[in-house]
Backbone bond lengths (Angstrom), bond angles and torsions (degrees), N, CA, C in turn:
res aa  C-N    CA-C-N  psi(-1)  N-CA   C-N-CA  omega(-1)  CA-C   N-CA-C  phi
1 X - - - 1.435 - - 1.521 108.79 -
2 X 1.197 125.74 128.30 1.213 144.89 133.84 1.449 139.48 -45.33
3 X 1.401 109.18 116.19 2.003 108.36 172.63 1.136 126.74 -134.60
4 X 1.339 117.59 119.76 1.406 108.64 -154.54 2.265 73.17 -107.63
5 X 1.426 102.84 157.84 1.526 110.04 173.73 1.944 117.83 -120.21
6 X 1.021 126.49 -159.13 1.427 102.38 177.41 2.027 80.76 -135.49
7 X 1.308 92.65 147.06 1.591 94.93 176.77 1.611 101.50 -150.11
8 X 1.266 117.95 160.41 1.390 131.83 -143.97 2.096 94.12 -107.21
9 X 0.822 104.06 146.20 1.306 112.38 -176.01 1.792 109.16 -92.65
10 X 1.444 114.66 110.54 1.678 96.97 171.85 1.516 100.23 -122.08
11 X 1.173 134.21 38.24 1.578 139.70 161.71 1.279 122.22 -171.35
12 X 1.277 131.12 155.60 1.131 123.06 -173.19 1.554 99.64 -157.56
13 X 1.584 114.59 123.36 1.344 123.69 -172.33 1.225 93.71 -133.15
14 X 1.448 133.04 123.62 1.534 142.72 148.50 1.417 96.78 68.96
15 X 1.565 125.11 -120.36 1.532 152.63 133.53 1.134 129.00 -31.70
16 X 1.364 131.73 -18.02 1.262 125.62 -122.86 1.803 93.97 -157.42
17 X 1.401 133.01 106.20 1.388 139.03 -164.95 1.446 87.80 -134.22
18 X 1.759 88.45 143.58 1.464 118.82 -177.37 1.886 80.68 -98.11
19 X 1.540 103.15 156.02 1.382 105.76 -172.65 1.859 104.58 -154.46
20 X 0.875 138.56 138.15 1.251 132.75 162.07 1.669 128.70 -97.94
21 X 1.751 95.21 118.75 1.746 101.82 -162.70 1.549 77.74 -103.67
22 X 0.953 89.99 136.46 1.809 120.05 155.37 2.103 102.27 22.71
23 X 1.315 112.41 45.53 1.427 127.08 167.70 1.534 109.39 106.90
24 X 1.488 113.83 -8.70 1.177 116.63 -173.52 1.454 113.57 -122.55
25 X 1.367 110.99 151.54 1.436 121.32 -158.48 1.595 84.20 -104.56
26 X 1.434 94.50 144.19 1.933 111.42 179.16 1.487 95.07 -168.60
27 X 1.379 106.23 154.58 1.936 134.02 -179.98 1.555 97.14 -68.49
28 X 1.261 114.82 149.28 1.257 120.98 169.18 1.569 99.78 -141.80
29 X 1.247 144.41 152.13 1.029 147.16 -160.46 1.639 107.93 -123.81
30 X 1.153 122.65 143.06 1.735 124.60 -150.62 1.811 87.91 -117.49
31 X 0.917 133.20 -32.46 1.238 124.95 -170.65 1.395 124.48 -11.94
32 X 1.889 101.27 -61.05 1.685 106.48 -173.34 1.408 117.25 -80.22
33 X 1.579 111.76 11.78 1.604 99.51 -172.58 1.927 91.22 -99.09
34 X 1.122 93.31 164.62 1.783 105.76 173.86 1.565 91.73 -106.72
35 X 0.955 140.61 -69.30 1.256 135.56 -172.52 1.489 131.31 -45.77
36 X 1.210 129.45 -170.78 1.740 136.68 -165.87 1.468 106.02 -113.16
37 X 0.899 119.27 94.54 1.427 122.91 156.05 1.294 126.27 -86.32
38 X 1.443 104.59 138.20 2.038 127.04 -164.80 1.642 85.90 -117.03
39 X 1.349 77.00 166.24 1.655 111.48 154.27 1.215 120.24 -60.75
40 X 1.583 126.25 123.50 1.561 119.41 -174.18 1.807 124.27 80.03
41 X 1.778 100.15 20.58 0.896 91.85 163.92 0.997 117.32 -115.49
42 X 1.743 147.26 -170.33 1.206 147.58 161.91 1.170 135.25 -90.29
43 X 1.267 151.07 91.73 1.273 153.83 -168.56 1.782 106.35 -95.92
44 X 1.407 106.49 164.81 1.228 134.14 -171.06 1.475 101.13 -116.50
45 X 1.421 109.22 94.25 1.927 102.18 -178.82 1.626 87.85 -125.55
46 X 1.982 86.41 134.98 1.104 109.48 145.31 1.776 130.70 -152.43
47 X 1.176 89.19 136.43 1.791 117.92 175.61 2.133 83.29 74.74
48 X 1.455 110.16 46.34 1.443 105.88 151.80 1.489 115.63 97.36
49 X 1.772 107.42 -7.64 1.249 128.89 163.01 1.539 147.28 -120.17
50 X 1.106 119.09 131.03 1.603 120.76 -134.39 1.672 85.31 -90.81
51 X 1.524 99.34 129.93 1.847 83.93 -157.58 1.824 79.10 -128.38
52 X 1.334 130.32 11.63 1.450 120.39 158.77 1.541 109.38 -172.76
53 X 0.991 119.90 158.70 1.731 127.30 164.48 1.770 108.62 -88.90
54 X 1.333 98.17 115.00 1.658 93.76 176.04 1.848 113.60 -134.10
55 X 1.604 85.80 134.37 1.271 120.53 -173.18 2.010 114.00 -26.24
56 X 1.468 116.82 119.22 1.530 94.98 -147.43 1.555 102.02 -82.02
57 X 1.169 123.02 4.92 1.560 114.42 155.64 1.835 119.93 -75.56
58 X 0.835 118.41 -0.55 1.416 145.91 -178.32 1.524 103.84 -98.14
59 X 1.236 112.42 -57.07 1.552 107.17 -170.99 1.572 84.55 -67.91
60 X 1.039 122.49 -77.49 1.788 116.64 -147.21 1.578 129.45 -35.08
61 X 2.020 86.50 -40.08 1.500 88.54 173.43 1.370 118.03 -89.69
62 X 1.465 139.01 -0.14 1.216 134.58 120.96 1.484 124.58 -13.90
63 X 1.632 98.17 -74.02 1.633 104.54 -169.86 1.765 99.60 -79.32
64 X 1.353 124.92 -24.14 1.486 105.58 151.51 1.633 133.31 -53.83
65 X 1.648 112.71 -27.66 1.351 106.52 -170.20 2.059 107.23 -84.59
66 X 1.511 112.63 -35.59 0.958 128.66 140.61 1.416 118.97 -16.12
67 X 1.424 127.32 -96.97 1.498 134.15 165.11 1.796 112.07 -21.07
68 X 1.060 124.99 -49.15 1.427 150.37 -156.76 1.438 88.63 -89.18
69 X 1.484 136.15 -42.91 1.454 128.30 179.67 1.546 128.92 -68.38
70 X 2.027 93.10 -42.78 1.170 113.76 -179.44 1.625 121.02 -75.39
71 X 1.415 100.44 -25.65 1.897 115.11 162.48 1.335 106.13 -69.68
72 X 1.304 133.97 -20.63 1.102 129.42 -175.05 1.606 113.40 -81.73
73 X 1.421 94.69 -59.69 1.290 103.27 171.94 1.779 139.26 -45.44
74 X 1.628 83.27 -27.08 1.641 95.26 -179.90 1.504 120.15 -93.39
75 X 1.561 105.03 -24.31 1.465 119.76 165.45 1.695 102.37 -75.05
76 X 0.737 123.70 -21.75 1.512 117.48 174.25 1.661 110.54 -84.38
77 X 1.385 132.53 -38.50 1.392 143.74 163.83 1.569 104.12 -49.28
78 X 0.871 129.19 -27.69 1.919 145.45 -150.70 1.651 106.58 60.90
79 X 1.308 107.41 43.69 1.617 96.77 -166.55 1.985 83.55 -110.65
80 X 1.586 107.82 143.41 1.640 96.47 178.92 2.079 114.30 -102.90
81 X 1.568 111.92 127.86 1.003 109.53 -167.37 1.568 129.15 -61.07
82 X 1.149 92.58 164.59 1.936 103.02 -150.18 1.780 103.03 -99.85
């Protein structure tokens, strides 16, 4: 299985965008998009490549359903979330 996530763009050099996954800053690579990516937008990276621009009401409730899985998961472990 495959997962691509949506992460927020806070730099953008040439090809090559700084992006924030889930609190942490990591490279994402611009190659496969045709379009212009800014600062503050949302991309779809996976395994390090920005494989779409998505709409930022789209990303959030993504990274809301996400949040909502991983609370789930940990209340189900008996472990309490962090």
């Amino acid at each position: 299985m495959c997962l691509a996530v949506p992460a927020k763009v806070l730099a953008v050099e040439g090809n090559l965008a700084t992006v924030d996954l889930g609190g942490t800053q990591v490279q994402a690579r611009l190659d496969a998009l045709a379009e212009e990516v800014k600062v503050g937008d949302y991309l779809l990276v996976h395994t390090g490549f920005a494989i779409r621009r998505l709409d930022p009401e789209d990303a959030q409730e993504t990274l809301r359903l996400f949040a909502e899985l991983f609370q789930a998961l940990d209340e189900q472990d008996g472990h309490q979330p962090v």
